[in-house]
C-alpha positions as CSV (number, residue, x, y, z in Angstrom):
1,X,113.8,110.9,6.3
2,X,112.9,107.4,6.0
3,X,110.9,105.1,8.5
4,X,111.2,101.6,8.6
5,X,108.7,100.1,10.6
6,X,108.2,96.1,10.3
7,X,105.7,95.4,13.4
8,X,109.0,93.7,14.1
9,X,112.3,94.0,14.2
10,X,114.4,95.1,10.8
11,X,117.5,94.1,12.4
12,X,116.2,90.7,13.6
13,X,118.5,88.1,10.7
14,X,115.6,85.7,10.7
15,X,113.0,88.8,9.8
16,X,115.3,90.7,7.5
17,X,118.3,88.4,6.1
18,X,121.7,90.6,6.6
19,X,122.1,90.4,2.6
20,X,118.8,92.6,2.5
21,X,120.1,95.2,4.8
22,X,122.9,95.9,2.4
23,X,120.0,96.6,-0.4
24,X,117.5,98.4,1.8
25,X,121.3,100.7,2.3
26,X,122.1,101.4,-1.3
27,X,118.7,102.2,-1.4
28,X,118.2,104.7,0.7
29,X,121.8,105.7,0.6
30,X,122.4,109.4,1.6
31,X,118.9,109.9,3.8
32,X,118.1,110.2,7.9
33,X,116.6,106.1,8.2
34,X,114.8,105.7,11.3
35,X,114.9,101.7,11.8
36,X,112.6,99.6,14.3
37,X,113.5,97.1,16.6
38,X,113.7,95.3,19.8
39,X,116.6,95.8,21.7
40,X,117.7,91.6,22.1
41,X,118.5,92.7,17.8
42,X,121.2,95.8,18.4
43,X,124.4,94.4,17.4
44,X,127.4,97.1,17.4
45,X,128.5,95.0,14.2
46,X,125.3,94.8,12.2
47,X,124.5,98.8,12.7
48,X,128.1,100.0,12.1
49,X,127.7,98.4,8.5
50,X,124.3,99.4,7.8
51,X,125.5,103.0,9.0
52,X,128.6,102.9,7.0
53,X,126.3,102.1,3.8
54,X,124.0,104.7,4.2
55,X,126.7,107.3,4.6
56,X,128.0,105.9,1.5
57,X,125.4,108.3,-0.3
58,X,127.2,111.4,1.4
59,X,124.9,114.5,2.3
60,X,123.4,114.1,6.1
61,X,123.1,110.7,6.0
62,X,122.4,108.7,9.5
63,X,121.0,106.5,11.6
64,X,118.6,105.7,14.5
65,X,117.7,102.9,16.3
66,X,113.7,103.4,17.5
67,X,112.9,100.8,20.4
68,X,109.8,100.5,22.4
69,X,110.9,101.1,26.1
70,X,107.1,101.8,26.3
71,X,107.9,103.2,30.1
72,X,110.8,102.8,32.7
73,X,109.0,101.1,35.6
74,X,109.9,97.6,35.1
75,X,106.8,96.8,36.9
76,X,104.5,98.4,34.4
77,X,106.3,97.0,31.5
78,X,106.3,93.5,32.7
79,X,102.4,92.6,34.4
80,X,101.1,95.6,32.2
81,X,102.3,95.2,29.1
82,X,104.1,92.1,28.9
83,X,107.1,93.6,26.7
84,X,110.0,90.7,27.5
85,X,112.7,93.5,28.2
86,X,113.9,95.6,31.0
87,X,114.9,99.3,31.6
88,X,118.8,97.7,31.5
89,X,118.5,95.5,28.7
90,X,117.1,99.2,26.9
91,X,120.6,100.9,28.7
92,X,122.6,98.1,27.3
93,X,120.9,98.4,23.8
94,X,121.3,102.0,24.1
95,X,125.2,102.0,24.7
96,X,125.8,99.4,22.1
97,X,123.8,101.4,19.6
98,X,125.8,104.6,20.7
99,X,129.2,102.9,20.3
100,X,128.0,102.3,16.6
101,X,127.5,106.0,16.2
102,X,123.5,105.2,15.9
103,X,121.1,108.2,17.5
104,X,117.9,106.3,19.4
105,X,114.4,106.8,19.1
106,X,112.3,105.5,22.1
107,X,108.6,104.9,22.0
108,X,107.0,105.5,25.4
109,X,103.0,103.9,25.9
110,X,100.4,106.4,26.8
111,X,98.1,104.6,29.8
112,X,98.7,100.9,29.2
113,X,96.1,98.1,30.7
114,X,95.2,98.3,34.4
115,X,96.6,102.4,35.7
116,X,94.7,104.9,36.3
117,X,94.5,107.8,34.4
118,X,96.4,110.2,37.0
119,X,99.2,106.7,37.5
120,X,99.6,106.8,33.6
121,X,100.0,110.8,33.4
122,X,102.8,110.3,36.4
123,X,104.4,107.1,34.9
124,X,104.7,109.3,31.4
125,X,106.4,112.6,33.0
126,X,108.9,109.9,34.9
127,X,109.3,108.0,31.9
128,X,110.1,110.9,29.5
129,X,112.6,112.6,32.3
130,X,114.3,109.4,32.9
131,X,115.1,108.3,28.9
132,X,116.0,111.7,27.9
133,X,120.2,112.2,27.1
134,X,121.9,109.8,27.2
135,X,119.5,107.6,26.5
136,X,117.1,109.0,23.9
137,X,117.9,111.7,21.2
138,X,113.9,111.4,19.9
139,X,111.1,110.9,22.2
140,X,107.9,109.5,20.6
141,X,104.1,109.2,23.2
142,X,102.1,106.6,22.1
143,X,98.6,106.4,23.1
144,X,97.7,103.4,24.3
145,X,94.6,102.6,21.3
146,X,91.9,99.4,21.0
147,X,92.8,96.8,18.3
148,X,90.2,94.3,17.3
149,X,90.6,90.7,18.7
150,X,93.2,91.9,21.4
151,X,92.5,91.3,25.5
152,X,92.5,95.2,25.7
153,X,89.3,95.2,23.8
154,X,87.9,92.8,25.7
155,X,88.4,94.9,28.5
156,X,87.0,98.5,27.2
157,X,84.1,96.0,25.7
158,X,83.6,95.1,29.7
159,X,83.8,98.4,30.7
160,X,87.2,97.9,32.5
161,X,90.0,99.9,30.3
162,X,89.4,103.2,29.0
163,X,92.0,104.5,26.5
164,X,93.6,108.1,27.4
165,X,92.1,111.1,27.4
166,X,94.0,113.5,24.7
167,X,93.4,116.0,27.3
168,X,96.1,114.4,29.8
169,X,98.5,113.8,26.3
170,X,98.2,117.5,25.8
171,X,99.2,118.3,29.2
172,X,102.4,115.8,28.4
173,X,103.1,117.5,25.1
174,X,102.7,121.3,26.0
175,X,105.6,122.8,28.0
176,X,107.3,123.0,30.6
177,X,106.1,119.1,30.9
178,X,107.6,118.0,28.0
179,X,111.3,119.0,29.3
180,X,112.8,121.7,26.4
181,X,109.9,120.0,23.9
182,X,111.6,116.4,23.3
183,X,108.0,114.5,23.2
184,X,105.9,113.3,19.9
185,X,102.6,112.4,19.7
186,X,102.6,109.7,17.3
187,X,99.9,109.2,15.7
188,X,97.9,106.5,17.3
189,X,96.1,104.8,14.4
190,X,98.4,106.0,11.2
191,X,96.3,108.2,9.5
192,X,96.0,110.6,11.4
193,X,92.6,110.6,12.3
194,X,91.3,110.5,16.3
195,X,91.8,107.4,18.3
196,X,88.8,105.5,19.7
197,X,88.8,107.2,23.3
198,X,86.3,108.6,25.7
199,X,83.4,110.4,24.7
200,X,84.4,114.0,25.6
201,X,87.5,114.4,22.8
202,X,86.4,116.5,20.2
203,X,88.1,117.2,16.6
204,X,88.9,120.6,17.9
205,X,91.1,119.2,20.4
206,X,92.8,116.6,18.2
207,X,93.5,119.1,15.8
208,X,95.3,121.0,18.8
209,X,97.1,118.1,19.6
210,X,98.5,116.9,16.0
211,X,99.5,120.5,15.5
212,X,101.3,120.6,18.9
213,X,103.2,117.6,17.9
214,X,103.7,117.7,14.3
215,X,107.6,117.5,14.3
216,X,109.9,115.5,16.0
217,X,112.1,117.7,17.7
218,X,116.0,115.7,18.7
219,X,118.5,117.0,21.5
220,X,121.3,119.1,20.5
């Protein structure tokens, strides 16, 4: 499996010119590509082709789409998070991708900027039940992290975010929460190692986490 993640958009033609697509194709001819973008970039066109060339390599060759829905309360996404997209511009990118033959990946925010930690636990079960078939085939929970120079470390500096507790992302990933074991953990920083977060997570319970999440399991 390959993972092609740009902090953008692959599919956007003024990030990735379309002559490029056909080489990153050849290239991974043959392989599972996981491909990131926003959904204003899913053209039926544009992932038919790149499809098409990676199943040029034969064996189990396909493709998904991964988009970050980050939650489906419009409300959230919008004064929260300040994505630029709504729940129906995701449907729409979701049925254009699916008329391409193209599985979708959705990445849903763990506890985003001004909720609660019982709001964020609720918004994340209603989230995960509401993108499942046929709107997501891989489910992926993000914890909400702090990035240096970003208004969401001004905040925890102030004392007025916390980031989530692992415990209430264990809760999310162990069943029968987790609705037949769809969710991911991805992990937060990239390596692996434990997010900044409050002062009660331990290694222990990290290490219970990653190994609860370690595979991406898709519907069938």
């Amino acid at each position: 499996m390959v993972k092609i993640f740009t902090s953008g958009s692959f599919f956007d033609p003024r990030e990735v010119p379309p002559a490029f697509l056909d080489d990153v194709a050849a290239l991974f001819a043959g392989k599972v590509v996981i491909a990131e973008t926003r959904t204003e970039y899913v053209a039926e066109d544009v992932l038919t082709s790149f499809r098409e060339n990676l199943e040029a390599g034969g064996n189990a060759a396909a493709l998904y789409v991964a988009m970050g829905l980050e939650t489906t309360n419009d409300y959230i996404r919008d004064k929260c998070i300040r994505k630029g997209h709504t729940f129906d511009d995701f449907k729409d990118a979701v049925e254009t991708a699916r008329r391409a033959d193209v599985g979708i990946k959705t990445y849903l925010m763990m506890k985003p900027p001004y909720l609660t930690e019982r709001e964020a636990l609720a918004d994340m079960k209603k989230s995960i039940r509401e993108v499942i078939p046929p709107y997501s085939d891989i489910i992926s929970m993000n914890l909400c992290t702090i990035q240096t120079r970003t208004e969401v470390e001004q905040y925890w500096k102030q004392g007025s975010y916390r980031p989530p507790y692992l415990w209430s992302a264990l809760m999310r990933c162990s069943p029968p929460t987790t609705m037949c074991s769809v969710t991911r953990l991805a992990e937060a920083n990239g390596g692996g190692d434990p997010p900044t977060t409050a002062a009660n997570v331990t290694m222990k319970l990290w290490m219970r986490l990653m190994s609860t999440t370690v595979r991406e399991t898709r519907f069938t």
